[in-house]
Each structure stands twice: as C-alpha cells, then as structure tokens.
C-alpha positions in Angstrom: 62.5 274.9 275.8 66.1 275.6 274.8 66.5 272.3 273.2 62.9 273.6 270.9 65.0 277.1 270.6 68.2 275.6 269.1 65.9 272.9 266.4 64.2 276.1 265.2 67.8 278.1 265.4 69.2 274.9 263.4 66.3 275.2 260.7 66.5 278.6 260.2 69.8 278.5 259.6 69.4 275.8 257.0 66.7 277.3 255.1 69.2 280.4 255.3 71.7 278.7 252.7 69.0 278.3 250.3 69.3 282.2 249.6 65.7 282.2 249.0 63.9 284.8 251.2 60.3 283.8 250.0 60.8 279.9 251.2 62.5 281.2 254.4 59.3 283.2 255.2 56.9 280.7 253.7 58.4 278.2 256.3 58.7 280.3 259.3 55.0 281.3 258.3 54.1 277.4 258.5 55.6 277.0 261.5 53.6 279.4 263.2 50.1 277.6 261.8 51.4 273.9 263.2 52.1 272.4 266.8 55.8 273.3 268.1 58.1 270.3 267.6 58.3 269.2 271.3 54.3 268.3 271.2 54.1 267.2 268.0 57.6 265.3 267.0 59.4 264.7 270.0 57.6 261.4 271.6 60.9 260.5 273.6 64.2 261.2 274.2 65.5 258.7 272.1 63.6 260.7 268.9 65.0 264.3 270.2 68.6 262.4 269.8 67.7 261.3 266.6 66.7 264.4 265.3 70.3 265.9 266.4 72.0 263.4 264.8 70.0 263.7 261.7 70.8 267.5 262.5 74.8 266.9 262.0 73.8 264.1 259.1 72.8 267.1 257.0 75.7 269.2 257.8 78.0 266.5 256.9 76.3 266.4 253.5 76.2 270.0 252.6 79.7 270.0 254.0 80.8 267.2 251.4 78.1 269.1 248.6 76.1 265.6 248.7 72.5 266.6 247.7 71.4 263.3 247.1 72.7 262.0 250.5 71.4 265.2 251.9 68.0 264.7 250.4 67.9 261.4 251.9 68.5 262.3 255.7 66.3 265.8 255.2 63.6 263.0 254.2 64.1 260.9 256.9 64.0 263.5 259.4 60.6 264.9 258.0 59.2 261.3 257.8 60.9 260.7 261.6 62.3 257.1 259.6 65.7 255.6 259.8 67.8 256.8 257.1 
C-alpha cells in the first residue's frame, strides 16, 4: 500500500496550496465515504503509471503558474483520459 500512501500524500499536498482549510477537509472527508484508489482507479499498472505522470504533469504546471494547462491534466486525471 505505499504506492496508495504516497497518491493520498501527493493530494494532500496539492489541496494544501489551495490555502483553503474547509476544501482540504471537505476532500479528505470524501475520501473517507468512497473506495480507496487501488480498488476503484487503479485497473493496471499501466493506469498507476499514468496517474504518476499526470502527478509530475501538475507540478510542472503549477511550477510554470499554468492554470489552464493545469486544469486540463487535473481533468484528465479525474476523468482517467489522455490529456
């Protein structure tokens, strides 16, 4: 499960630059009420990849202050699409 541990690490972070206390707890709340990622999103190996590399995508973007590229790939990775 450390791969699980460091995707929910990775989102917390995220939601963590948002500065907004009340969606940070809204989401962690919501995760608690759905499946954990590794039953529900992660149907191979190839998707868990995917997911990292959207992972670094959206760094890149916030990196570069790119919201509408970073609204894209934050899209994609919900959706599990290609960006």
């Amino acid at each position: 499960m450390e791969i699980y541990e460091t995707n929910i690490a990775f989102h917390t972070a995220l939601l963590a630059t948002s500065d907004n206390a009340s969606l940070v707890d809204l989401i962690s709340e919501l995760r608690l009420r759905t499946p954990p990622a590794p039953a529900s999103q992660w149907s191979s190996y190839a998707r868990i990849e995917k997911s990292g590399q959207e992972h670094f995508a959206m760094v890149d973007a916030l990196a570069d202050k790119d919201a509408t590229r970073l609204k894209a790939v934050i899209r994609a990775h919900i959706a599990q699409s290609d960006n």
